[in-house]
MARTORFI-23650 format. One record per residue: residue in three letters; x, y, z of N, C-alpha, C in turn. Coordinates in steps of 0.1 Angstrom, whole numbers, plus 5000, padded with zeros to 4 digits. Atoms other than C-alpha are relative to their C-alpha. Layout:
N
AlaXYZXYZXYZ
...
REM end
This chain:
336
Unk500250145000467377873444500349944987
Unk499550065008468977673422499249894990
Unk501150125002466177423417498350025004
Unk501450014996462377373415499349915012
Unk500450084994460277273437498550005004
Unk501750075003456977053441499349965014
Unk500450064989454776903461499049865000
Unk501250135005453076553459498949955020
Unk501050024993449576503478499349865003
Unk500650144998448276153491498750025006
Unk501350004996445076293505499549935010
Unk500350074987445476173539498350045003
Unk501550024992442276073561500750015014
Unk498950024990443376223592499049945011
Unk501250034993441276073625499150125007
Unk501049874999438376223631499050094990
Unk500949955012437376313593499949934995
Unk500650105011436076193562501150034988
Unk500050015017437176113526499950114993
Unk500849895003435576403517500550135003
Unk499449845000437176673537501549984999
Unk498850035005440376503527500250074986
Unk499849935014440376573491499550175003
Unk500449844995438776933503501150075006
Unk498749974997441776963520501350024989
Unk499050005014444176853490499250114990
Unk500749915010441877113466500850155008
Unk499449884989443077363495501550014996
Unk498250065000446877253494500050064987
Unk500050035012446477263456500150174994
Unk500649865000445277633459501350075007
Unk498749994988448077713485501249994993
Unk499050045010450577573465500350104992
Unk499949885010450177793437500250135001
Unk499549884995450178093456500850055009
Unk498749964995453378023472500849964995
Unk498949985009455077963442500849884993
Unk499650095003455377563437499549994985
Unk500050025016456177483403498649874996
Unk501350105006453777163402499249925010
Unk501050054991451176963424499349864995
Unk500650135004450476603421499649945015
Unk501450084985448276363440500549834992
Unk499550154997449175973445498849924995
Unk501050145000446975623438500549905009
Unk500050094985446275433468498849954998
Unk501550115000443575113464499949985012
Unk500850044988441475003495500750045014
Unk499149954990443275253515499250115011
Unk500849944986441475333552500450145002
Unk499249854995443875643556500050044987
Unk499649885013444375793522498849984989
Unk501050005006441675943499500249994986
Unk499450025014443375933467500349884993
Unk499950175010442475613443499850054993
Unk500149975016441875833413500450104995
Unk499649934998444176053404499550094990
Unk501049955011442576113368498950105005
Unk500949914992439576243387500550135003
Unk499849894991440876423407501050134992
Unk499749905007443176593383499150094997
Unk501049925009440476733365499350085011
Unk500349924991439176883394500750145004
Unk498949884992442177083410500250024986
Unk499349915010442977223372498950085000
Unk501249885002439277363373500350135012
Unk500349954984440077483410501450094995
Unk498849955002443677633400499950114984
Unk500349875012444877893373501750004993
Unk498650005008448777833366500849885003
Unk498950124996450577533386499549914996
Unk500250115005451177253371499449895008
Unk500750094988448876963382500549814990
Unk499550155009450176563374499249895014
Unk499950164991449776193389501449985003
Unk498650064988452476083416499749864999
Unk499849995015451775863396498349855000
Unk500650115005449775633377500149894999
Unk499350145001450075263381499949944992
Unk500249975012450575173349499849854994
Unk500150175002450374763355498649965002
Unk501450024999446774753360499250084986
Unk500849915011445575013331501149944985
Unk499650015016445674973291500750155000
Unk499149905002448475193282499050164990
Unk501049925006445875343256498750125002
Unk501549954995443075443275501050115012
Unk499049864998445875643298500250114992
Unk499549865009446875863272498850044992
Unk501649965004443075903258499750155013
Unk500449934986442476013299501450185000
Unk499549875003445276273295500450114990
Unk500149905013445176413262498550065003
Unk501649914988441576513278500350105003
Unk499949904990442676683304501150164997
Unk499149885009445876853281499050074993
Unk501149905004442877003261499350085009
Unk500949924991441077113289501050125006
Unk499249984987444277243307501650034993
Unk498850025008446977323280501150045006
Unk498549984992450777293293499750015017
Unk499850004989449477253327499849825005
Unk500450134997448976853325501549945000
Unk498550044998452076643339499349805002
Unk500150214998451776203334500849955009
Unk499350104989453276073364500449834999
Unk500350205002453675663354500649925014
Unk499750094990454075463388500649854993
Unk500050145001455375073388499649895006
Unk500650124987454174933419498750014999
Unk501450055004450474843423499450085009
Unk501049934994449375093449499449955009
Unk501050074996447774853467500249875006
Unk499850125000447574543484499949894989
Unk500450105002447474203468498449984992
Unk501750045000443474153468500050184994
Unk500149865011443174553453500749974986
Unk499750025014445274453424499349884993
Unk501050125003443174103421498750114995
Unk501349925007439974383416500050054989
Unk499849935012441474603395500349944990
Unk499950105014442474343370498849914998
Unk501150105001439374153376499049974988
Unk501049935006437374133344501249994989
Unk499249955012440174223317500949914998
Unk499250105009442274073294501349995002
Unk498250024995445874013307501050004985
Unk499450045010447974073275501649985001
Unk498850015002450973973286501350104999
Unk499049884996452774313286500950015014
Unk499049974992455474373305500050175012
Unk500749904999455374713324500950084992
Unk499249965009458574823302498950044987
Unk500950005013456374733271498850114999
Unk501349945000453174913283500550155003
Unk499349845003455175223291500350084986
Unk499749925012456775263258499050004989
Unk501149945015453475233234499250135009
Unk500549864995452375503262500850104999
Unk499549875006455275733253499849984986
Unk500050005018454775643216498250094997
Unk501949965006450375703217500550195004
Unk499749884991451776033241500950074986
Unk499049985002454176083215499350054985
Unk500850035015451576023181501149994991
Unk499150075005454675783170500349874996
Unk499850154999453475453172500549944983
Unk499650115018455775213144499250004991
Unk501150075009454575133114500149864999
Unk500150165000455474763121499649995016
Unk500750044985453474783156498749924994
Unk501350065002450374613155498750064999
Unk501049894997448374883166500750154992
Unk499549905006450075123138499150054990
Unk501049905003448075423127498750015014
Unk501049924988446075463160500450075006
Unk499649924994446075723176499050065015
Unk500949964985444775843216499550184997
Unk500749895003442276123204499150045011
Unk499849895006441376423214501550065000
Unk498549974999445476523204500150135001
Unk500149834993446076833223501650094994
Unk499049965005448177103211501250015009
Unk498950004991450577083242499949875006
Unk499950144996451376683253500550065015
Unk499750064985451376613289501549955000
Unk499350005002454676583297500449855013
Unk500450164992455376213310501549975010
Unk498950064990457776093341499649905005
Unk500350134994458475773357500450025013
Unk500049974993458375753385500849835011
Unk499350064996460975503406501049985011
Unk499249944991463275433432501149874999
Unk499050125004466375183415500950084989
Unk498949945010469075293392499049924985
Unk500250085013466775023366499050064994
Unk501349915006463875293364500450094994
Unk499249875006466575543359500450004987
Unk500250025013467375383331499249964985
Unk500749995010464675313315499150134995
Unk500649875000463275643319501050074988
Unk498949935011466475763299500349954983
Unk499750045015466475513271498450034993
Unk501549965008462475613267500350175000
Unk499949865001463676003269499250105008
Unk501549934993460776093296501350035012
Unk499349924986462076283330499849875011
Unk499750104989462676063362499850085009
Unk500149934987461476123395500149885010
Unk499050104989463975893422498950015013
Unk500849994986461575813455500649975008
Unk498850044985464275863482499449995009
Unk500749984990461375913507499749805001
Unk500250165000461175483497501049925003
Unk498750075001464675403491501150105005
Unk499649894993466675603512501649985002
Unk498850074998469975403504500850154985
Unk499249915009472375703489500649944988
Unk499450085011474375463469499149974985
Unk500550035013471475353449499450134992
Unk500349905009470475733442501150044991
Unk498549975005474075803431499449924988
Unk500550105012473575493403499250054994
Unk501349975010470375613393500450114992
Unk499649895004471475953389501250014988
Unk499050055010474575833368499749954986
Unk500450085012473175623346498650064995
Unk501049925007470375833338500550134991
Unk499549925005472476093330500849964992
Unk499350025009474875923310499149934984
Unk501350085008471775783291499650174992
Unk501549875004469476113286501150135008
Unk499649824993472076413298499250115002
Unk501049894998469676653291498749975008
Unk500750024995466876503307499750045015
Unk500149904985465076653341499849855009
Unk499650124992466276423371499050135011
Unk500649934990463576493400500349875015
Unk499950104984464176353438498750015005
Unk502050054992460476293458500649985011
Unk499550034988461776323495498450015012
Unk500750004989459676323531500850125004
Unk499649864989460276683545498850045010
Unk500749964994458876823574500850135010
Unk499149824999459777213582499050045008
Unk500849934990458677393614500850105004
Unk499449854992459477693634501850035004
Unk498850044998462077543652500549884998
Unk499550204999464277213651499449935008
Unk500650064993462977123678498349945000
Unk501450025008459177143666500149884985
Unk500150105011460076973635500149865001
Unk499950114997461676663652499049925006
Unk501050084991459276613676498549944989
Unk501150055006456676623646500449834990
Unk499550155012458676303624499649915014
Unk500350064992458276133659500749864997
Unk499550115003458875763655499849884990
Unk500350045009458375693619500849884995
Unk499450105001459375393602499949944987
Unk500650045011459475273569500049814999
Unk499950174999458374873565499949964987
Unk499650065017459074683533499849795000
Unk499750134999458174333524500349934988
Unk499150045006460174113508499049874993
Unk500250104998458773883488501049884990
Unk499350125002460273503479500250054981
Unk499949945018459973663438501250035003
Unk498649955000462573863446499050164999
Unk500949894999459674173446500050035013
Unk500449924986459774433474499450084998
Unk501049945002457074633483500250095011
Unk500249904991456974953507499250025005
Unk501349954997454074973529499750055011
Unk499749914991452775183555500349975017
Unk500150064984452774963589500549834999
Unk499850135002453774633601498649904997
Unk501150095004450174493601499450034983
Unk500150015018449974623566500949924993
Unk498650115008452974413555499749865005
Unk500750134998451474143573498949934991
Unk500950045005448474163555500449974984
Unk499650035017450074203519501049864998
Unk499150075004452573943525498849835000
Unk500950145000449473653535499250004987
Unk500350025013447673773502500849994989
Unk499150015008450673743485500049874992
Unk500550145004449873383483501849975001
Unk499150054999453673333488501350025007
Unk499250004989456573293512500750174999
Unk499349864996457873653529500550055011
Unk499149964984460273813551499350214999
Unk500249864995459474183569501150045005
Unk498949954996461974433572499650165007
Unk500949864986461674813594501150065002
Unk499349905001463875083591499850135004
Unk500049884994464375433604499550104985
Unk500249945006462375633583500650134992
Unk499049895004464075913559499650144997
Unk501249854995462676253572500850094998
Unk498749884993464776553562498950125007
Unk500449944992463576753593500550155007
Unk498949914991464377083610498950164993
Unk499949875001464277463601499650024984
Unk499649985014463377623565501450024996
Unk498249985000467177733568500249854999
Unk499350135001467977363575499649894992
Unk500850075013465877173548500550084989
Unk499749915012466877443523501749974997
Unk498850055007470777353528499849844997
Unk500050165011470076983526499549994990
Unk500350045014468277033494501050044992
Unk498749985005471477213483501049974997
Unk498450114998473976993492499449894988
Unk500650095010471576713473499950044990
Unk500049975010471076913448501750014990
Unk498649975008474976983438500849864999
Unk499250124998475876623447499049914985
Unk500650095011473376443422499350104987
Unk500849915009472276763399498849994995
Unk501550024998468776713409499650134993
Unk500549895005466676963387499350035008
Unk500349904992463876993411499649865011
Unk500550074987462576823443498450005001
Unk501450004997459376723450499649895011
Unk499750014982458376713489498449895002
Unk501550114990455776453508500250075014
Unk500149974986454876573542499149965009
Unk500950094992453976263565500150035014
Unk500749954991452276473589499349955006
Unk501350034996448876353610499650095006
Unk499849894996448776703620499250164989
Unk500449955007446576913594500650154999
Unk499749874997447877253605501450044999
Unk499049985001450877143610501149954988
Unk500150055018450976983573500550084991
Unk500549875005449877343559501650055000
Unk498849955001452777483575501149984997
Unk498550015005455577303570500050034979
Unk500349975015454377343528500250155001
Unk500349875004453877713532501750065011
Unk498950024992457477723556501450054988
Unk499250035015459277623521499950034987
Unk500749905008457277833503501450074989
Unk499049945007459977933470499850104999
Unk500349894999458078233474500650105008
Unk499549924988459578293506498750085008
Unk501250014993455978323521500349935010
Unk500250094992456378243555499450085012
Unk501049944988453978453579498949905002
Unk500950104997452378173590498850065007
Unk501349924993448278223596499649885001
Unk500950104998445578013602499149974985
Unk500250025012445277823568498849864996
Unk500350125003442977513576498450065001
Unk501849955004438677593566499849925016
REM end
């Protein structure tokens, strides 16, 4: 295998359980993971979200690194437009001491959240006018213990400074993330499972590379791997990705139409809804393993890292442990 590969956790709420044995689940996965060979294991931020138990990813890091013993653990990512860039890299230089060379900074751009969740999370604090460009790069600089001497905030530094830095990615799905991930020198991870338009991976991939050559280019896809083809299709079923548009010129990805409904009325301003065929690569470990191949030689993806929108706990497990780099695939009975 030519390439690494990951796995990112949203901590579904499947029906029928709680919150509770969600993350119990993901601590499971996290464990699983590691002992079939995935290079790293991140968990998502999702605000006032009925189905998914993951709104802290901070937390929850620090958990699965107590619970683990070698794979890397990150944020899929951190939304980086609601938090002081400072107090980020305080929270992970933490967890790099606790957890040395096994801590990965994931930085998101979108808000995670409806409308009214990002009204909360800002509720209270001081709007300084940062951009999310801006607030990124004094967080690779505190990340970096580089800040200017003609910054404003020159000579601070995000203590406790760990002997191995968290290693920081952005996390995107435009050719404009690509590039700014390259002119700040941090790794890129493309969310084709969002933006499923080849063209704009191509771009990103280019211009990232002609930016930062050396830098690690990661894809983030929706896989789901079963027995047979036929098993796997039938599990993607009739997914859909919905996006709304709004009058800004801001699109947002969210999970359903009455979710896009709802984000676009707190939007507070005029929006169109759009609904597309979801982008599932489905099928066989054989047949997921050439499509990451072919992707891999076409855009020189370093590694992949898989979402698998399951509602199916078992059959979640397996398709992860299916794809196993380990080549673990005697499937047992893996759910508590």
């Amino acid at each position: 295998m030519s390439y690494r590969l990951s796995i990112l956790d949203q901590s579904p709420i499947f029906p029928g359980t709680t919150a509770s044995h969600a993350l119990q689940q993901t601590v499971l996965l996290a464990q699983k993971a590691e002992e079939w060979g995935y290079t790293r294991f991140w968990v998502s931020e999702h605000h006032n979200a009925e189905k998914l138990a993951g709104s802290s990813p901070e937390v929850l890091i620090s958990y699965l690194l107590s619970q683990t013993k070698t794979i890397k653990v990150g944020s899929g990512g951190v939304m980086i437009q609601h938090y002081s860039p400072y107090k980020v890299a305080e929270n992970f230089h933490v967890l790099s001491n606790l957890a040395p060379g096994r801590v990965d900074l994931g930085i998101g751009k979108a808000p995670g959240g409806l409308p009214l969740s990002t009204k909360a999370l800002q509720y209270g604090t001081v709007n300084d006018g940062k951009d999310i460009s801006d607030r990124l790069s004094f967080l690779v600089d505190l990340i970096e213990n580089s800040v200017d001497s003609a910054h404003p905030l020159a000579g601070i530094q995000a203590t406790p400074i760990p002997q191995e830095k968290p290693e920081i990615f952005l996390l995107g799905a435009s050719a404009t993330s690509a590039r700014l991930a390259a002119e700040l020198g941090i790794s890129f991870v493309f969310a084709k499972f969002i933006n499923s338009d080849d063209r704009v991976l191509e771009s990103a991939a280019n211009q990232y590379r002609a930016v930062f050559p050396n830098g690690r280019l990661i894809v983030s896809l929706a896989v789901i791997a079963a027995p047979t083809q036929t098993e796997a299709e039938q599990l993607v079923g009739d997914r859909k990705i919905v996006k709304v548009h709004l009058q800004s010129g801001r699109s947002v990805t969210v999970q359903s139409i009455d979710q896009a409904e709802v984000f676009g009325r707190q939007s507070g301003e005029p929006y169109e809804i759009t609904e597309q065929e979801a982008d599932i690569i489905a099928g066989t470990p054989g047949y997921v393993t050439e499509v990451l191949s072919q992707l891999q030689k076409t855009y020189q993806v370093d590694e992949f890292i898989i979402h698998t929108p399951i509602e199916l706990e078992a059959a979640r497990f397996q398709s992860f442990q299916l794809l196993s780099p380990l080549g673990i695939t005697n499937v047992q009975s893996l759910i508590r």
